[in-house]
C-alpha positions, 0 to 999 in steps of 0.5 A: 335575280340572286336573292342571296347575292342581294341579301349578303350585300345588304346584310355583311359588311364590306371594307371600304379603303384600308387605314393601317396593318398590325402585323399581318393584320390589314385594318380597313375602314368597313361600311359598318365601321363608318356607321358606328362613327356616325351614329357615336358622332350624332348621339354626342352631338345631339346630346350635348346640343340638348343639355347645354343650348337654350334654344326651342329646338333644345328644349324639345330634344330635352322634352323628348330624352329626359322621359327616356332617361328617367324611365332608364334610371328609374324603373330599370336600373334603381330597383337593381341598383339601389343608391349605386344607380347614379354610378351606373347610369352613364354606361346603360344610357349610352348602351340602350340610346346607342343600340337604339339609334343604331338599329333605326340607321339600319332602317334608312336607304343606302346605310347598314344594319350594324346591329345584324353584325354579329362581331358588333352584337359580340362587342355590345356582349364583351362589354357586358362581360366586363361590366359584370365582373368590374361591377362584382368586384368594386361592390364587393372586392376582389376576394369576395366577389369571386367567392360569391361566384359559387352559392355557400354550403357546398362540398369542398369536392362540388366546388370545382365543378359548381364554380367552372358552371357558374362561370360557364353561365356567365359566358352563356348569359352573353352569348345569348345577347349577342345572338338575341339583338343580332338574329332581331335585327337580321329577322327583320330586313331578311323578310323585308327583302323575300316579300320583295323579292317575290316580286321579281320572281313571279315576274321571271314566269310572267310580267303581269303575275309579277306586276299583280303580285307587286302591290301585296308585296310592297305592303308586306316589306312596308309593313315589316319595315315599320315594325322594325321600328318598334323593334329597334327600340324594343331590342334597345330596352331588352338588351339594357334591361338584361345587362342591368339584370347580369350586373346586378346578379354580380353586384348582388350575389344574393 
């Protein structure tokens, strides 16, 4: 049994059918592309679903994402953002249920993890970037904004080097979103796979080891899975929180 094989089939992404070249570049459909369509599609639909239908099934679906969306706005972004809350709650809305419902497709059979997809965790951080600097410089302006980047007082000669770390900070900030939900996710369907994986390798010394050793392992990887399930919604919240957090460091320089 190769582990790594298996392991690189579960976890990396693979290129389905090509769509169209940009240049030398050849675009092609990837599985985890395709997964991103389909939970951007379900989410749409479900929400819409939910805000406009009068049937029960709505109203439950109402029941169970109104509490979600309070507590986002509420006891997240209102003491960062103050009255500017309402401006920013779409973008962390679609952040954190995006982040969330893609990390529990992780967790169902013959889909993908596109959350342990570091060119996807590093999209989820661009995007943080850009938040942070559009959000600095509408509160503030343009000028401002990049004066606040360095604290006030400093020598003339320190403020080259304080600005250039400052914004090194930023970057920094980033990056450690995007290795933060990346390595999560990864963690988690790695020792799913090793505990069962322990399976097949005791069984290549002796079937019945393999078979006395198998019910322990099932338990362990099912155990792991559920506990996945918690950190998917656990990443989704950290990850919002944090951007809230960098956003309203650029919006609030004080």
């Amino acid at each position: 049994m190769n582990f790594e094989h298996i392991l690189e089939h579960h976890i990396m992404d693979h290129a389905m059918f090509p769509m169209f070249s940009l240049g030398p570049v050849q675009m092609s459909m990837s599985q985890h592309l395709m997964i991103m369509w389909i939970v951007g599609g379900f989410l749409t639909l479900v929400t819409t679903f939910a805000a406009r239908s009068q049937s029960r099934l709505a109203a439950g679906l109402r029941g169970g994402i109104e509490p979600v969306i309070l507590y986002v706005r509420d006891e997240i972004l209102h003491p960062i953002f103050h009255d500017a809350t309402e401006t920013y709650l779409p973008y962390f809305l679609t952040l954190f249920f995006f982040i969330f419902t893609a990390n529990l497709a992780g967790l169902i059979p013959w889909s993908a993890s596109v959350t342990g997809n570091i060119s996807v965790t590093a999209g989820l951080a661009i995007c943080t970037f850009v938040m942070m600097q559009f959000a600095g410089a509408k509160e503030q302006g343009p000028i401002e904004y990049v004066k606040h980047i360095c604290p006030g007082g400093l020598p003339f000669w320190l403020i080259p080097l304080i600005f250039a770390i400052e914004v090194m900070g930023m970057f920094a900030k980033c990056i450690a979103l995007c290795i933060r939900l990346f390595a999560n996710m990864v963690a988690g369907h790695v020792v799913s796979l090793a505990f069962l994986s322990l399976i097949f390798i005791f069984a290549a010394a002796s079937k019945a080891v393999g078979l006395a050793v198998a019910p322990a392992a099932v338990g362990l990887a099912l155990f792991v899975y559920l506990l996945d399930v918690l950190v998917s919604l656990l990443q989704a919240y950290i990850f919002t929180m944090l951007t809230a957090l960098f956003v309203g460091a650029a919006v609030h320089p004080h």
